[in-house]
N, C-alpha and C positions, 0 to 999 in steps of 0.2 A: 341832292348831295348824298352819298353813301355813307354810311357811317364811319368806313376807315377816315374816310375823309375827313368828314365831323370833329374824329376826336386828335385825328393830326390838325386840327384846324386848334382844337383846344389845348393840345398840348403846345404848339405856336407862342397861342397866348399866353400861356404858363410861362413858357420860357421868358418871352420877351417881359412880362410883369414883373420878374425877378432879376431880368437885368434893369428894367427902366428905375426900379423900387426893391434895391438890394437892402435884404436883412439883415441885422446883425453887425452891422457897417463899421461901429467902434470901433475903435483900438484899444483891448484889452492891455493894460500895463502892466496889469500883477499876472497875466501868464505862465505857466510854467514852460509850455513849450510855444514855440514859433518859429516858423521857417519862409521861408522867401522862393515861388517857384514863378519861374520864369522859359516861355519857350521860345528859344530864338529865332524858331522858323517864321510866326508870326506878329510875336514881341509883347503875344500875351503878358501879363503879373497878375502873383496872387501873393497877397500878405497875407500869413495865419498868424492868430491867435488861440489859444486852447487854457483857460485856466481849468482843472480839475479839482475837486473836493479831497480830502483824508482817504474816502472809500476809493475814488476813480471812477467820479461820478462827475460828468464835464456839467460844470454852475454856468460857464460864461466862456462864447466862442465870438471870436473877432475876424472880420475878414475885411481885408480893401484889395484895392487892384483898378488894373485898367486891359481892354483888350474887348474882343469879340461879344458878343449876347449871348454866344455858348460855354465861353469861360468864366464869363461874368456871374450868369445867371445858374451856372453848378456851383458856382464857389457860395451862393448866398442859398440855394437850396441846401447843401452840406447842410450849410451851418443849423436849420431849421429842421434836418434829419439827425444831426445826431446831440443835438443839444440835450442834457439831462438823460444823457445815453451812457452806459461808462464805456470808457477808453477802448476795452477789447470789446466791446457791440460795435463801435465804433471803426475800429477794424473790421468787422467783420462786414460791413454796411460798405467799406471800400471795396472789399475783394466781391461782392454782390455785384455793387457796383461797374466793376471791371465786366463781371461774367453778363450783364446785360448791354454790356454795349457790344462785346462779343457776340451776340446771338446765341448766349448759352443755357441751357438749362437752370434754372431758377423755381426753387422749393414755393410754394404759398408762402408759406412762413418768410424770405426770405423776400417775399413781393414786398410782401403790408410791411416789410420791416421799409424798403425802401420807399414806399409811398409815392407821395410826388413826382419822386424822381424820373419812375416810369416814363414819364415826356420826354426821357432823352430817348426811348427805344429809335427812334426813326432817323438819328444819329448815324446809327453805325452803317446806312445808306450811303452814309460819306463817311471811310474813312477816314479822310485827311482831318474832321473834325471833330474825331475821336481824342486822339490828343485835347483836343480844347476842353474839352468835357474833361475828362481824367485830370490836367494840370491841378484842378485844387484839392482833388482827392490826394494824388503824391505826395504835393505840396504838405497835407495834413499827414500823412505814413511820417514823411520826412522832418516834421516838427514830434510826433511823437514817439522815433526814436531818439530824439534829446533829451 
C-alpha cells in the first residue's frame, strides 16, 4: 500500500470516527449565538451552538444534526477546532477551511491551526460534497453574525 493511500485510509477513519462518535453533541442553552443550517439538495442539518466568554473566548460549543459522515463528522470536528479559540480565530479557521477544500494555498501556520481537519483534503475530489463539509462551518459564520 502507498502511503497516499495509507493516509487517505487514515483520514477515512477520522472521518468516519467523528461521525460514528460525534463531539460536543450537547445542546448548549446559554448560548449566545446559534443558527440552523440545512442543505436541501441532500437534507443534510446542523444545529450550532456557540457560548463565548466576556473576552471572545468560545467556553462551550454545541452541535447536533443528522445527514451524511461528511456533514456530520465536520460539524463535530469544528467543534473540537475551535473550542477555546476566540471568535475571530475562529473565523479565520472557516475561511482556512474553505481555501483547503478549494485546493488552495494554505500558510503552515494556518495547517496546525486546522489540524485534524486536514482529512477533509480528499474531499474536494468530489465536488458535490464540498457542500457537505462547509454546511457547519456556514452554519457557525451564520450564528456568529447574530
Amino acid at each position: 500500500m502507498s502511503t497516499d493511500n495509507e493516509l487517505d485510509e487514515l483520514y477515512r477513519e477520522l472521518i468516519l470516527d467523528h461521525y460514528r462518535n460525534p463531539r460536543n453533541s450537547d445542546y448548549i442553552h446559554e448560548a449566545q449565538h446559534k443558527a440552523e443550517g440545512f442543505n436541501p439538495f441532500c437534507g443534510d442539518q446542523v444545529n450550532l451552538q456557540i457560548m463565548a466568554d466576556k473576552s471572545g473566548t468560545i467556553e462551550a460549543i454545541g452541535t447536533q444534526g443528522k445527514g451524511c459522515s461528511i456533514s456530520q463528522a465536520s460539524a463535530s470536528m469544528l467543534t473540537e477546532t475551535i473550542k477555546g479559540k476566540s471568535l475571530t480565530r475562529a473565523k479565520s479557521s472557516s475561511d482556512a477551511f474553505r481555501r483547503l477544500l478549494r485546493g488552495e494555498h494554505l500558510e503552515e501556520s494556518e495547517l496546525d491551526d486546522l489540524g485534524i481537519l486536514e482529512a477533509f483534503q480528499g474531499v474536494r475530489k468530489f465536488p458535490v460534497r464540498i457542500k457537505c463539509a462547509l454546511l457547519p462551518w456556514t452554519t457557525m459564520e451564520e450564528a456568529l453574525e447574530r
